[in-house]
N, C-alpha and C positions, 0 to 999 in steps of 0.2 A: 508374535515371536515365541519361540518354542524356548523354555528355559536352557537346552543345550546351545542354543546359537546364542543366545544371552550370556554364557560364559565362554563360550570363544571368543565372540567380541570383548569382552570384559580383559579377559588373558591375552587379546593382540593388543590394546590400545594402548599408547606411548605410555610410558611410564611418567608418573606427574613428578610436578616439580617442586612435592613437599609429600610427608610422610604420615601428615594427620588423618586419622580416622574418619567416620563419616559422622559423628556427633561434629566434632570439632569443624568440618570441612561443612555438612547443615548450618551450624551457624555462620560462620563465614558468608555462606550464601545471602541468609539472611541478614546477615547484617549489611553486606556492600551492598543488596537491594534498598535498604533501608535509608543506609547515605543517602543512594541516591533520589529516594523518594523524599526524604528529607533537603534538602538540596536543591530539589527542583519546587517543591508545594512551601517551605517554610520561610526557606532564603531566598526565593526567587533565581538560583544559578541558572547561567546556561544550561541547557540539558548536555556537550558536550564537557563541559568540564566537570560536570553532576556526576557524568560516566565517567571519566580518565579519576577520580577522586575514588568513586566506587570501585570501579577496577582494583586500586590500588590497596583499599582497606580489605576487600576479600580476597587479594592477594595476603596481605599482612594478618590477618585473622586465621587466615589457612596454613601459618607456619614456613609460605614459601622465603625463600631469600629477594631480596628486594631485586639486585638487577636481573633474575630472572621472572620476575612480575612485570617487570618494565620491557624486559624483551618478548613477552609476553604479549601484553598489552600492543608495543608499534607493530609485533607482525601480525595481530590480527589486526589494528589500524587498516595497515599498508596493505594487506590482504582483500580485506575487504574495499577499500576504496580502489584497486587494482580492476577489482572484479565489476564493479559496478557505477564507479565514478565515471567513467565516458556515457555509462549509459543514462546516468542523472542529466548530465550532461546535455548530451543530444534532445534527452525530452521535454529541457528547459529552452532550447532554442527552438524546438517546435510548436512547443506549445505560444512562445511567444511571438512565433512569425504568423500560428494561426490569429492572436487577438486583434496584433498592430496591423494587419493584412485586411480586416472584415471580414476574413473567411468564417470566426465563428457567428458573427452577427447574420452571414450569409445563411449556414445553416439551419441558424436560430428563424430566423424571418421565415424562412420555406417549410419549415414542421410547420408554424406556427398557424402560416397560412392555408393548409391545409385541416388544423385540426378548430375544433371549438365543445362549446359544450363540455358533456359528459367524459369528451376524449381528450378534452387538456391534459388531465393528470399524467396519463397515457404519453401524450407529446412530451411532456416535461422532462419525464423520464426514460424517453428515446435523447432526447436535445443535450440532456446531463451525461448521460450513458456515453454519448459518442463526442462527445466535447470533452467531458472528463478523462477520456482514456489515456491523450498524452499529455494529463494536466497533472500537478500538484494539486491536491487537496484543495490547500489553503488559496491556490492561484484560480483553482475553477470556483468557488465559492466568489470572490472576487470578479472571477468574468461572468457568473453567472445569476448572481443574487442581485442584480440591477435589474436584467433581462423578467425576473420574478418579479418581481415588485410590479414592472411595468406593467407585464399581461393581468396581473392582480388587480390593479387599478384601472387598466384601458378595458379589460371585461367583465367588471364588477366580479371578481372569483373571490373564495376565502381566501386568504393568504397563505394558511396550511396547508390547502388542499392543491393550489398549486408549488407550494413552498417544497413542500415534504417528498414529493415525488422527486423534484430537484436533485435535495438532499440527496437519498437514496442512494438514486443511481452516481453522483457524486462520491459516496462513502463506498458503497461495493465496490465499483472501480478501484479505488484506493488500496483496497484491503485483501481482493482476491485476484485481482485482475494484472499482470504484469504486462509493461515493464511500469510499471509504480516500485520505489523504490525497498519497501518494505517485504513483498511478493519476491521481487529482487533476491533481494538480504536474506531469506530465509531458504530461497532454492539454491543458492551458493554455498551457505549451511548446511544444509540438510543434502545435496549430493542430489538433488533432484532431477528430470528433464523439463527444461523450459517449455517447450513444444508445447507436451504432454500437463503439464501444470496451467499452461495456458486454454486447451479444450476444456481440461476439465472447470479451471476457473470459470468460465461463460457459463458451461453448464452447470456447475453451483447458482450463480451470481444472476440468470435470468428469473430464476422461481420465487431467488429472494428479494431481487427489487421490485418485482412485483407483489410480495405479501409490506414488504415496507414501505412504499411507496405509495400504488396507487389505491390498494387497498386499505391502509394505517389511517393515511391522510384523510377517510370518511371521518374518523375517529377521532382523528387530530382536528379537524373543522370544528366540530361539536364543543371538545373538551377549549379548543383555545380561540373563540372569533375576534381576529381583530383585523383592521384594515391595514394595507401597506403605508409603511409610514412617509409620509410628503417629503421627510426631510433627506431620508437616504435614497430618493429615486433621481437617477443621475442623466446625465444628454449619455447620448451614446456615442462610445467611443471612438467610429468608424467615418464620423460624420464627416470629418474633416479631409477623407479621400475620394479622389476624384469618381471612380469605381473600384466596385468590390469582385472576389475572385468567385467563379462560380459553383453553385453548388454541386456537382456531380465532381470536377477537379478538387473541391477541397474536402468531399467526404472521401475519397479515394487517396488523399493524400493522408489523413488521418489514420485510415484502418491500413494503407502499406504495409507498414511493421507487421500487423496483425495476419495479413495475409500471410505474407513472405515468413514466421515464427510457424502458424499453422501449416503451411505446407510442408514446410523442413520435417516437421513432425508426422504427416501423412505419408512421406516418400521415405521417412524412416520407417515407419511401419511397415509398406507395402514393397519394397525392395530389401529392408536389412540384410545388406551386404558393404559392409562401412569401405569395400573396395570397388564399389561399383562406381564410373565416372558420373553416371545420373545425382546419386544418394550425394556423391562428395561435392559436388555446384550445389545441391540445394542447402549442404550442410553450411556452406559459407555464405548463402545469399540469403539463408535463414536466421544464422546467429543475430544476435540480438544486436548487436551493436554494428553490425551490418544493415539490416533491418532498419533500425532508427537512421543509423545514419544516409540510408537510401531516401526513406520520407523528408528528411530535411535538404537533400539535395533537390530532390523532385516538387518539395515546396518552395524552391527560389523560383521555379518556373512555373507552379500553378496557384502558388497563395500571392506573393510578391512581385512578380513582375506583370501580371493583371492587374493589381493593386497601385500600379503606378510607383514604385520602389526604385532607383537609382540603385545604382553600383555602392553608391557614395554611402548610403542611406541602410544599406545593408550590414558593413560592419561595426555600424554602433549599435544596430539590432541584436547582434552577435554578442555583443562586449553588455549592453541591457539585459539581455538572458540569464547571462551567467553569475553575474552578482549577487543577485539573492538568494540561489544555491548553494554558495559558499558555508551556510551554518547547517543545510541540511548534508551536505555533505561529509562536515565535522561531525554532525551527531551521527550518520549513518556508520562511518569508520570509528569511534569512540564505542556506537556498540559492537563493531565486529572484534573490538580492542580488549571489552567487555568479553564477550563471548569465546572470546581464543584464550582469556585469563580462565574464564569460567572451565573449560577444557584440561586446560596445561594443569591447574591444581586439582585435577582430579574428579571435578563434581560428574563430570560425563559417565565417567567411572562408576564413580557411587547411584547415581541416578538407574544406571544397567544393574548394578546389585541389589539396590531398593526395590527397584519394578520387577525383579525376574520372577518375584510370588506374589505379585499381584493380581488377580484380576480384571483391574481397570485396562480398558486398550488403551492402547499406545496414543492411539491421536485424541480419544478423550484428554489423556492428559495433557499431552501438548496444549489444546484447548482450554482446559482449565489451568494450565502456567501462565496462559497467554493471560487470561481474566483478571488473574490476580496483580501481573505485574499492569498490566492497563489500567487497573481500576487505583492502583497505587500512585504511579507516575502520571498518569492520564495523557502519554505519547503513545499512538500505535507504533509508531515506528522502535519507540524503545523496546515496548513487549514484545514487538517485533524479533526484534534481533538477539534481546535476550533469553524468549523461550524457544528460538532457532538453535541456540548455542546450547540450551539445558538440555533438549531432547534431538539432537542433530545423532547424539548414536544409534539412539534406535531405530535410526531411518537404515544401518548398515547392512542390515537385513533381507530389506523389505522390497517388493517388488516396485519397476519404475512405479507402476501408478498409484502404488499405494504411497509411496517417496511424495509424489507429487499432493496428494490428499495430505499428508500430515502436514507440509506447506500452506493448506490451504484451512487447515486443523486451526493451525495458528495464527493464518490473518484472522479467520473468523473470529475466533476469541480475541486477538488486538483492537475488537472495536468494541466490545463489551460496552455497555453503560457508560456515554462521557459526560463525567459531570466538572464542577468548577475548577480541576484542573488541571482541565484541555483547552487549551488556546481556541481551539474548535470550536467551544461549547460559549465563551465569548463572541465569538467573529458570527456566531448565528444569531444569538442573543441581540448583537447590537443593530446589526443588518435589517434584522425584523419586529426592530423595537419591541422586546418580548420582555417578561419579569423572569426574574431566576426560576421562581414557579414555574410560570409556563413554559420556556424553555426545558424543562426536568420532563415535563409532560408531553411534549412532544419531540425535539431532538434527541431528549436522552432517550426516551424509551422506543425511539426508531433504530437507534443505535443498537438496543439493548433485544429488539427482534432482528436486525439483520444478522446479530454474531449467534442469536438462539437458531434460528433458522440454517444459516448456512451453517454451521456447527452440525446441526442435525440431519441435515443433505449429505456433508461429508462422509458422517458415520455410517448412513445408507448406504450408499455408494462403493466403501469400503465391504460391505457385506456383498455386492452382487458381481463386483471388477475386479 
């Protein structure tokens, strides 16, 4: 950004909603980070109330008046869960029609049987990769860390070596790859194109789950050898259905959305005529919440009723979905709560006058915001959303695809280094009977090359697009 468009932006932006300087208005920042980092690692809080607490002290630090902190805070709430609450939504009942269905044990089975040897890792991280896509994190590690374990033990492999590929593609997904909700959060933020964020997410996101995955994991074998542990290898969960949905219907039901987002975005490309009848069906059969919610109609017919599903049987499916979303969905609108206070007091403001003499790029920094607050709270989803909100102006600028890179700026850096407290960093830890040690040595610093790598792809990229 050119220092002149740097103060035009600066000179349009709403007028905040307190008068303090940018010393005063830095600390603020810092200190409601700090709540909340304190909050969530000291006290154990919910991370949503960590935020709504945080919000409110960098509100009060920043000199604003209280109910406009608070009005503050619900419209970016209400804002952001508006914006992306159906789409949490929808990927929670997809993802859970894919488990209860067999569909992903289906997929899983048909790599598997295809691959061996030298090419496991490789399988592992195609099987995570396309399973993870309409999964939660914490939901695919769950559906998938059994499936490890098993092929570990049924073909004498390292545990890391198949483990780690796993991971990977698990994490990328997560971090660059939408509709994940964090990916989400930040291109609702930041003004992005989804489309457009989502090409370029895959093309970030292939080079680095391969340097993470199948290549780390020689490394992670060496550094960590142990066997899968007896005690967490589970029956598998499909067992109990009469048949399973097939695999060419349920990988097609998965990647839908994926299709139907990429296309919207090619046929904006290649017509841009936002009145053209063509451009305008793809524009709604593209949107995201279209999109999802097409795959989940078209999984009642190719996951579920293969699967032997009743009518009956379907809307407890529905109502099992959505439960556990419930707190991701609080924290997700608690940061948008976060980040519309971060705005309204100013920091957007001061962040555009700090940066206009700097020479650090713009999605560096994005990147190094995201690090800091990840490595603080140790939720991607929080650094998520908060360094969406700290550097969402300087995206006003900026061409779509580069909009869409600083999006990607900043999942990157939300995975930074997870160490003990990331829920994450636990759920692998325990799954793979590991010591805090070795998990450091291998999760964390798999972590800590995907957000270096794809960080560093981004900035590339940005150089040549």
């Amino acid at each position: 950004m050119t220092r002149l468009s740097v103060e035009m932006l600066a000179a349009d932006a709403p007028e905040p909603i307190t008068s303090a300087g940018h010393a005063q208005l830095g600390i603020a920042v810092l200190a409601g980070i700090a709540v909340i980092v304190l909050l969530i690692t000291k006290f154990k809080l919910h991370a949503f109330l960590s935020l709504t607490i945080g919000s409110l002290a960098l509100g009060a630090i920043a000199g604003a008046p209280l109910d406009k902190v608070l009005l503050s805070f619900s419209t970016g709430l209400g804002t952001t869960v508006a914006g992306v609450g159906v789409l949490i939504a929808l990927g929670a009942i997809l993802g859970k029609m894919l488990a209860d269905s067999g569909g992903a044990d289906q997929i899983v089975d048909t790599i598997l049987a295809k691959a061996g040897g030298r090419s496991m890792p490789w399988a592992m991280v195609l099987i995570a990769s396309v399973i993870g896509l309409p999964l939660f994190f914490e939901v695919g590690i769950v559906l998938l860390i059994p499936v490890v374990l098993m092929v570990a033990k049924r073909g004498n492999y390292s545990l890391m070596r198949i483990g780690i590929p796993a991971l990977a593609g698990l994490s990328v997904m997560h971090g660059l790859v939408p509709p994940h909700p964090g990916p989400l959060v930040a291109i609702d933020a930041v003004g992005a194109d989804l489309g457009v964020t989502l090409a370029l997410g895959v093309l970030v996101a292939i080079p680095t789950v391969i340097i993470a995955g199948p290549v780390f994991s020689k490394y992670a074998a060496r550094w960590v050898d142990v066997p899968a542990p007896e005690r967490m290898i589970p029956q598998r969960a499909s067992e109990d259905l009469e048949k399973r949905p097939g695999f060419g219907a349920t990988l097609f039901t998965v990647l839908l959305p994926v299709i139907l987002m990429l296309a919207k975005a090619l046929v904006d490309i290649v017509v841009d005529d936002p009145e053209n009848p063509v451009q305008r069906v793809f524009d709604v059969i593209g949107a995201p919440m279209i999109a999802l919610l097409a795959s989940v109609l078209v999984g009642i017919f190719t996951l579920l009723r293969p699967a032997g599903f009743s009518k009956e049987r379907m809307s407890p499916l529905v109502e099992k979905s959505l439960a556990p979303i419930a707190g991701i969905l609080l924290i997700v609108g608690a940061g948008g709560g976060f980040k519309q206070t971060l705005i309204d007091t100013g920091v957007g403001r001061m962040v555009l006058d700090i940066s206009k003499d700097w020479s650090i790029p713009a999605l560096l920094l994005a990147w190094l915001i995201a690090v800091a607050i990840r490595l603080a709270t140790g939720s991607a989803t929080v650094a998520t959303v908060s360094a969406a909100g700290l550097v969402a102006p300087l995206a006003a600028d900026m061409s779509t695809t580069h909009a869409a890179l600083l999006v990607l700026a900043i999942g990157a850096g939300s995975l930074f280094f997870s160490h003990v407290n990331d829920a994450g960093f636990w759920m692998v830890k325990e799954y793979f009977g590991l010591s805090v040690g070795q998990n450091i040595k291998t999760w964390s610093v798999m972590e800590t090359i995907i957000s270096v790598v794809a960080g560093g792809i981004v900035l590339l990229l940005s150089l040549v697009i």
